[in-house]
LONU-911898 format. One record per residue (C-alpha): x, y, z; residue in one letter; residue number from 1. Coordinates in steps of 0.2 Angstrom, whole numbers, plus 5000, padded with zeros to 4 digits. Example, Ala and Ser with C-alpha at 12.3 -4.5 7.8 and 13.67 -1.06 7.14 Angstrom:
2
<r><u>5062</u><v>4978</v><w>5039</w><residu>a</residu><num>1</num></r>
<r><u>5068</u><v>4995</v><w>5036</w><residu>s</residu><num>2</num></r>
END
This chain:
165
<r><u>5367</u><v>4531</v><w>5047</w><residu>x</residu><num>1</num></r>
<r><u>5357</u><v>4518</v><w>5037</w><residu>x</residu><num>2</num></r>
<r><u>5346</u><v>4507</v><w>5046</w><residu>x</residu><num>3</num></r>
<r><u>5337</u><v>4500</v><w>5034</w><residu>x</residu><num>4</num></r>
<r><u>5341</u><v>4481</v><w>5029</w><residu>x</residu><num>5</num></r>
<r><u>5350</u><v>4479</v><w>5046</w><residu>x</residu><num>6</num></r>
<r><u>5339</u><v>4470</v><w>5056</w><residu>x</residu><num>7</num></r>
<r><u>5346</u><v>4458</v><w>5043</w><residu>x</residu><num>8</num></r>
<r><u>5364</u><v>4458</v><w>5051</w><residu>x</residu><num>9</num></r>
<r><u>5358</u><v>4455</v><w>5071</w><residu>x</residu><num>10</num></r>
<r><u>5366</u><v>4441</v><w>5081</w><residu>x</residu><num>11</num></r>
<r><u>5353</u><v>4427</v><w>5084</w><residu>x</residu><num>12</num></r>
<r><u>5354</u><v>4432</v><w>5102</w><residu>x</residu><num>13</num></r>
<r><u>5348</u><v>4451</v><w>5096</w><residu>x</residu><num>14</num></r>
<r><u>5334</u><v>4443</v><w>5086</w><residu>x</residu><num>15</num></r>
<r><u>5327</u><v>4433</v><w>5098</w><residu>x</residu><num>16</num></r>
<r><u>5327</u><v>4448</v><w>5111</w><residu>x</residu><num>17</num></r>
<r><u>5318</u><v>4456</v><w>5099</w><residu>x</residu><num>18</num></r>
<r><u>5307</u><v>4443</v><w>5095</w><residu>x</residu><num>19</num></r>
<r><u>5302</u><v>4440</v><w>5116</w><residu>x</residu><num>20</num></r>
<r><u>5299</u><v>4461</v><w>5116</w><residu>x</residu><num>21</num></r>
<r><u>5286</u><v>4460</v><w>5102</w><residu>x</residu><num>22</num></r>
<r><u>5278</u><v>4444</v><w>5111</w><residu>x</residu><num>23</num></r>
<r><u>5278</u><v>4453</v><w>5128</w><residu>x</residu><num>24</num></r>
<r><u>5271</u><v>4470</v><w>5121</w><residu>x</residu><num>25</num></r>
<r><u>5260</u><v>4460</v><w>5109</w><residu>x</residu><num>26</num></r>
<r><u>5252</u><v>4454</v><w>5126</w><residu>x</residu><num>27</num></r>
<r><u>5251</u><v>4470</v><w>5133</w><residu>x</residu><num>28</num></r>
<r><u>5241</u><v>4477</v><w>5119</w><residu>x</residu><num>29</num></r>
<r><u>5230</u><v>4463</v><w>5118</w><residu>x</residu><num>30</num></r>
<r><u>5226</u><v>4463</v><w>5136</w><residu>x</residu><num>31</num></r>
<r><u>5224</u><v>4483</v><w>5133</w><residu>x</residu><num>32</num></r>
<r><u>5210</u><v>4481</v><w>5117</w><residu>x</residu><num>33</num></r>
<r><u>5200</u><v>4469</v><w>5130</w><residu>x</residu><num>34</num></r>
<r><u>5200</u><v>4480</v><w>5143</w><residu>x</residu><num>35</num></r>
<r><u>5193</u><v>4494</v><w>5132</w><residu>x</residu><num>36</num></r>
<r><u>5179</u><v>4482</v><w>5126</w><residu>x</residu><num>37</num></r>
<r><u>5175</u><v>4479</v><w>5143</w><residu>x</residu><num>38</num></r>
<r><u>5173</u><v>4496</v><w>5148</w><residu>x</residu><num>39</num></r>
<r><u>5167</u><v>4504</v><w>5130</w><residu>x</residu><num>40</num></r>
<r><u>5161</u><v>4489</v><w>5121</w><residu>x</residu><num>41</num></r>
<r><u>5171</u><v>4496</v><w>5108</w><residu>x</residu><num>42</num></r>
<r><u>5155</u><v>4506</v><w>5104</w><residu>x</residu><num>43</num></r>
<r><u>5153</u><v>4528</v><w>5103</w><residu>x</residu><num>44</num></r>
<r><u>5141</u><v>4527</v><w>5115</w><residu>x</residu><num>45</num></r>
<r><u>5152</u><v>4515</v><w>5126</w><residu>x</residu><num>46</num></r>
<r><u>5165</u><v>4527</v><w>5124</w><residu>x</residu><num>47</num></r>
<r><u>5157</u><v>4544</v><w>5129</w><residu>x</residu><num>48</num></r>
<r><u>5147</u><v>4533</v><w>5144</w><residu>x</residu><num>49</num></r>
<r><u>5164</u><v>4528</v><w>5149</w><residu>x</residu><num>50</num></r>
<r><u>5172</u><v>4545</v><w>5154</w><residu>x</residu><num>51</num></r>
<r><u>5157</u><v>4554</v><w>5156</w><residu>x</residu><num>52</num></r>
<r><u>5147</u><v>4544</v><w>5162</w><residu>x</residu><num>53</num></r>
<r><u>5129</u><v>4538</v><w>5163</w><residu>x</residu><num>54</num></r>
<r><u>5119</u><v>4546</v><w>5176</w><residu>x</residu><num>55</num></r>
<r><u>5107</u><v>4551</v><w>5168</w><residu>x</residu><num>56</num></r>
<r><u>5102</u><v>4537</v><w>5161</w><residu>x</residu><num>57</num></r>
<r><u>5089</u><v>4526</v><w>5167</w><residu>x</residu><num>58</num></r>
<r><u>5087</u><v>4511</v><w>5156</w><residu>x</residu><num>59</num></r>
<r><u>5106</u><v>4509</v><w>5160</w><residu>x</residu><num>60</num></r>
<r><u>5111</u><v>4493</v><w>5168</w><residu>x</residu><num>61</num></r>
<r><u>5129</u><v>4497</v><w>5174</w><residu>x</residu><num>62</num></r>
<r><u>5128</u><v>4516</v><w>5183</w><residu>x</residu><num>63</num></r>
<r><u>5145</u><v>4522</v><w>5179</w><residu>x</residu><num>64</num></r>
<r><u>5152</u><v>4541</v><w>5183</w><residu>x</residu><num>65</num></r>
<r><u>5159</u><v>4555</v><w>5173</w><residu>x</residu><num>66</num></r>
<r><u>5178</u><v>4555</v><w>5176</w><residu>x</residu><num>67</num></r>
<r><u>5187</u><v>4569</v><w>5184</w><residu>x</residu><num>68</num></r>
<r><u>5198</u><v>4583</v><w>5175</w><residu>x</residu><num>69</num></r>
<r><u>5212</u><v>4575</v><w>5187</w><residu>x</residu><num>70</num></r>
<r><u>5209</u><v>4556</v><w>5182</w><residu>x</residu><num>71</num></r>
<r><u>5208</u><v>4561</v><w>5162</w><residu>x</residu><num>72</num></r>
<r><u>5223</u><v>4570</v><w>5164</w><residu>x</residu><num>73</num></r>
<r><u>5231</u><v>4554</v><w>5171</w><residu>x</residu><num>74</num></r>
<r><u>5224</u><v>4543</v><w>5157</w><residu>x</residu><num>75</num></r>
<r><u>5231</u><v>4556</v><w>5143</w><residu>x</residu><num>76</num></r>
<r><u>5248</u><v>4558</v><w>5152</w><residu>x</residu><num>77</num></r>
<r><u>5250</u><v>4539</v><w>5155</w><residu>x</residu><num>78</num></r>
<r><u>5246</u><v>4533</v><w>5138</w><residu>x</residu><num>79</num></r>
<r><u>5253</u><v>4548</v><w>5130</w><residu>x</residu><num>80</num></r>
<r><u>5269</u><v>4543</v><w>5137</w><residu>x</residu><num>81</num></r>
<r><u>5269</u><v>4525</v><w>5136</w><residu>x</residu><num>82</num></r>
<r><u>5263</u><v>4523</v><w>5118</w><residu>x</residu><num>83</num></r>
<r><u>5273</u><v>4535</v><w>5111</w><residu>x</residu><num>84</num></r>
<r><u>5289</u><v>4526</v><w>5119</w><residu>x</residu><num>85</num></r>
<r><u>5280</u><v>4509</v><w>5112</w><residu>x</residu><num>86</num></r>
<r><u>5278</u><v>4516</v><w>5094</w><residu>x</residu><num>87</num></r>
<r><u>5294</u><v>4523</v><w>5095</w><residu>x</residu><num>88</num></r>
<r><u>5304</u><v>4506</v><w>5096</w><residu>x</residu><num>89</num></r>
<r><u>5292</u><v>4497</v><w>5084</w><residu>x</residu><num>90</num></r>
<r><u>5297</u><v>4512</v><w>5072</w><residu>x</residu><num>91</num></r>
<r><u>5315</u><v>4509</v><w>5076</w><residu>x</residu><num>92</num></r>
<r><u>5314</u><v>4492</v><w>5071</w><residu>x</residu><num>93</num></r>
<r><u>5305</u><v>4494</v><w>5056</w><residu>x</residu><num>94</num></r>
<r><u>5314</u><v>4507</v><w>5050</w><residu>x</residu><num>95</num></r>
<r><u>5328</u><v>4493</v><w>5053</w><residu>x</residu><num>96</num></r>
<r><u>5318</u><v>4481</v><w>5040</w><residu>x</residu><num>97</num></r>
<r><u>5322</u><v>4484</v><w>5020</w><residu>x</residu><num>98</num></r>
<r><u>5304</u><v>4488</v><w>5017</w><residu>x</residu><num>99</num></r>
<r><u>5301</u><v>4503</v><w>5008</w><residu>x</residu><num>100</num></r>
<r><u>5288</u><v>4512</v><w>5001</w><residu>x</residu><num>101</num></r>
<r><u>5271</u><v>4521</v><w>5008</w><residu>x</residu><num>102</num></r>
<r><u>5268</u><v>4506</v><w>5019</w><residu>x</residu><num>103</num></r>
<r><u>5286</u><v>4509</v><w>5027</w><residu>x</residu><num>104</num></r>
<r><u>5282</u><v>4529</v><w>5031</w><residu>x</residu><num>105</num></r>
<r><u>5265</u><v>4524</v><w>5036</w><residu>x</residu><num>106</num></r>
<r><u>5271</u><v>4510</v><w>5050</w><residu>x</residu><num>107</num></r>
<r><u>5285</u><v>4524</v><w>5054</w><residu>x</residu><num>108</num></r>
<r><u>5273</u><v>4539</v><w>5056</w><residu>x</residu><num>109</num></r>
<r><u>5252</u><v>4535</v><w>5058</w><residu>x</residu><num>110</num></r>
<r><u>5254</u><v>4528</v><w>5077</w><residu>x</residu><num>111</num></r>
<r><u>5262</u><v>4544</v><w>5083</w><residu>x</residu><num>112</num></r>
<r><u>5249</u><v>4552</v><w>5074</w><residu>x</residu><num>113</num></r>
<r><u>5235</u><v>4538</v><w>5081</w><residu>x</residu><num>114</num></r>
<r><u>5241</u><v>4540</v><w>5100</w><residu>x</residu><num>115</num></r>
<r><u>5239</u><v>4560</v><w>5099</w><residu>x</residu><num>116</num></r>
<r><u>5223</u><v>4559</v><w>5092</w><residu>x</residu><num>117</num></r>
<r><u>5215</u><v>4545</v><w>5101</w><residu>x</residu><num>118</num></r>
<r><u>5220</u><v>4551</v><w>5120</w><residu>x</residu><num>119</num></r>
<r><u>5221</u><v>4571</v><w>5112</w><residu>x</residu><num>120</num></r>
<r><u>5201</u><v>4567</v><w>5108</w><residu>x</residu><num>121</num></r>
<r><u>5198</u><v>4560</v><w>5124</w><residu>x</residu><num>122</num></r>
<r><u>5200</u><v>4575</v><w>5132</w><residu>x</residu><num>123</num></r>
<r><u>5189</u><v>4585</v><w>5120</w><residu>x</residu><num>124</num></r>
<r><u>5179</u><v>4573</v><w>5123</w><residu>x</residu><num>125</num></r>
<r><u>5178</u><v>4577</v><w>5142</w><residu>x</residu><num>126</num></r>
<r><u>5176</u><v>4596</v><w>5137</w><residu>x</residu><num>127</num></r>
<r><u>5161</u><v>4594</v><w>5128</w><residu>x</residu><num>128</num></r>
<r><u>5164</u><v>4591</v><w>5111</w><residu>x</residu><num>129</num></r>
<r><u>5156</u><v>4574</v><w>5108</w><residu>x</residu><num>130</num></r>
<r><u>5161</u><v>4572</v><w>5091</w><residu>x</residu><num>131</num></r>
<r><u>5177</u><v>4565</v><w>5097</w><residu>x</residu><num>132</num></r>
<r><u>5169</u><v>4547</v><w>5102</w><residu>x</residu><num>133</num></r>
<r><u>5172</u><v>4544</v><w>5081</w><residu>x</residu><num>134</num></r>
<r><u>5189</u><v>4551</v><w>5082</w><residu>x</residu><num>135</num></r>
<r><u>5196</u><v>4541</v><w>5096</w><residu>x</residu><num>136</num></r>
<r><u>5186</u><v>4525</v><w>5089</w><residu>x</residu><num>137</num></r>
<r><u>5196</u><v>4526</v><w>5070</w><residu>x</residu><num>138</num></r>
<r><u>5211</u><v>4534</v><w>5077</w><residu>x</residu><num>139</num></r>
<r><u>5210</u><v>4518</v><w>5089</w><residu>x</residu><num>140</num></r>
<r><u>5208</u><v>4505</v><w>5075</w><residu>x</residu><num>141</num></r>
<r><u>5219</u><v>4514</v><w>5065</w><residu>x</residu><num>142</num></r>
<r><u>5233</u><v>4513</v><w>5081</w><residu>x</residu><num>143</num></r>
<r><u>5228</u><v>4495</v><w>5083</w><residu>x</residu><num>144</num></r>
<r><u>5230</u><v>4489</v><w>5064</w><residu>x</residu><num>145</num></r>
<r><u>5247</u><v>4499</v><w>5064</w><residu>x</residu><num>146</num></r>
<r><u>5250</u><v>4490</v><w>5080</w><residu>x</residu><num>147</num></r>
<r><u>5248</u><v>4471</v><w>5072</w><residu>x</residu><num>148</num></r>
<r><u>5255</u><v>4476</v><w>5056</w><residu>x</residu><num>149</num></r>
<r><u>5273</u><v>4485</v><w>5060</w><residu>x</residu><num>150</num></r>
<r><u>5274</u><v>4468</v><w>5072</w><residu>x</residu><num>151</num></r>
<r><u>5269</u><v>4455</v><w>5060</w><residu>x</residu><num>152</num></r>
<r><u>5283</u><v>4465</v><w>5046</w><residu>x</residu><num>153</num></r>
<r><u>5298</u><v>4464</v><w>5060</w><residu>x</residu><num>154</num></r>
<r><u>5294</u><v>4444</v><w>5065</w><residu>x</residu><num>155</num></r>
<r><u>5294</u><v>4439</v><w>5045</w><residu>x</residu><num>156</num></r>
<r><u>5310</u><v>4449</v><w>5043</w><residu>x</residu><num>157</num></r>
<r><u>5317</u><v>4443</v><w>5060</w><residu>x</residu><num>158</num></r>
<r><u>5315</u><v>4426</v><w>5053</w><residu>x</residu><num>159</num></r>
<r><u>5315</u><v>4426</v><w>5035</w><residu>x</residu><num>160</num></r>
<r><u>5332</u><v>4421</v><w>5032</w><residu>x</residu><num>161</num></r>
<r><u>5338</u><v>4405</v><w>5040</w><residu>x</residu><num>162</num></r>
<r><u>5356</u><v>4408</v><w>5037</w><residu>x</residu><num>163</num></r>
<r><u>5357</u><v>4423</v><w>5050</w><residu>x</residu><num>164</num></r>
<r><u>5350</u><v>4412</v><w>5063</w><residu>x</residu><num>165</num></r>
END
């Protein structure tokens, strides 16, 4: 079955269904990015502080602990699960979109890649290898920018042509 091009074809209905799902999730990943600034100040240092901890620091000014094996186990499952699922449908619809090309594999394939990185590094990151702070933090941006740009690509075709609506 061919997909691409069809997003073309969808009722006006459809497209506005789709259009409130990106808004919504849009939202949700917002919220997301500012809650990881709170709590890493989108920072390496802020990130390896975050889950494990800064005990021994002195200087610090917020005292936060190392998570457990149990609660990075939750964070990996949880987003593992969830952003997949959310990457999965923005590829759906992309792939629904006549763009073509290496920007069309790369919104269809780099966040899969970016979510197994970013929370797989996490939890190397708990096990020692400290390294990982960089991975999570490009893998992140890298999720992030494939995040706005598959979204901005399905709203322009969604939109772009007025005699579908």
């Amino acid at each position: 079955m061919e997909l691409k091009g069809q997003i073309l074809k969808l009722s006006k209905e459809v497209r506005w269904l789709i259009a409130l799902y990106l808004l919504v999730t849009s939202i949700g990943f917002i919220s997301a990015l500012q809650f990881v600034n709170v709590t890493t100040e989108n920072s390496p240092k802020g990130i390896e502080e975050n889950y494990l901890g800064n005990e021994d620091d002195l200087e610090a000014t917020e005292l936060k602990f190392a998570k457990s094996e149990k609660q990075i186990l939750n964070i990996v499952h949880a987003h593992m699960l969830s952003m997949s699922m959310l990457f999965l449908i923005l590829a759906l619809l992309v792939a629904t979109t006549p763009l073509s090309g290496f920007f069309r594999k790369f919104l269809l394939l780099e966040p899969m890649v970016s979510v197994l990185l970013t929370f797989g590094s996490i939890y190397f990151l708990t096990k020692g290898i400290l390294w990982m702070k960089y991975v999570i933090m490009i893998s992140g941006v890298l999720m992030t920018l494939s995040f706005v740009a598959s979204t901005g690509v399905i709203y322009y075709w969604l939109f772009k042509f007025k005699k579908y609506q």
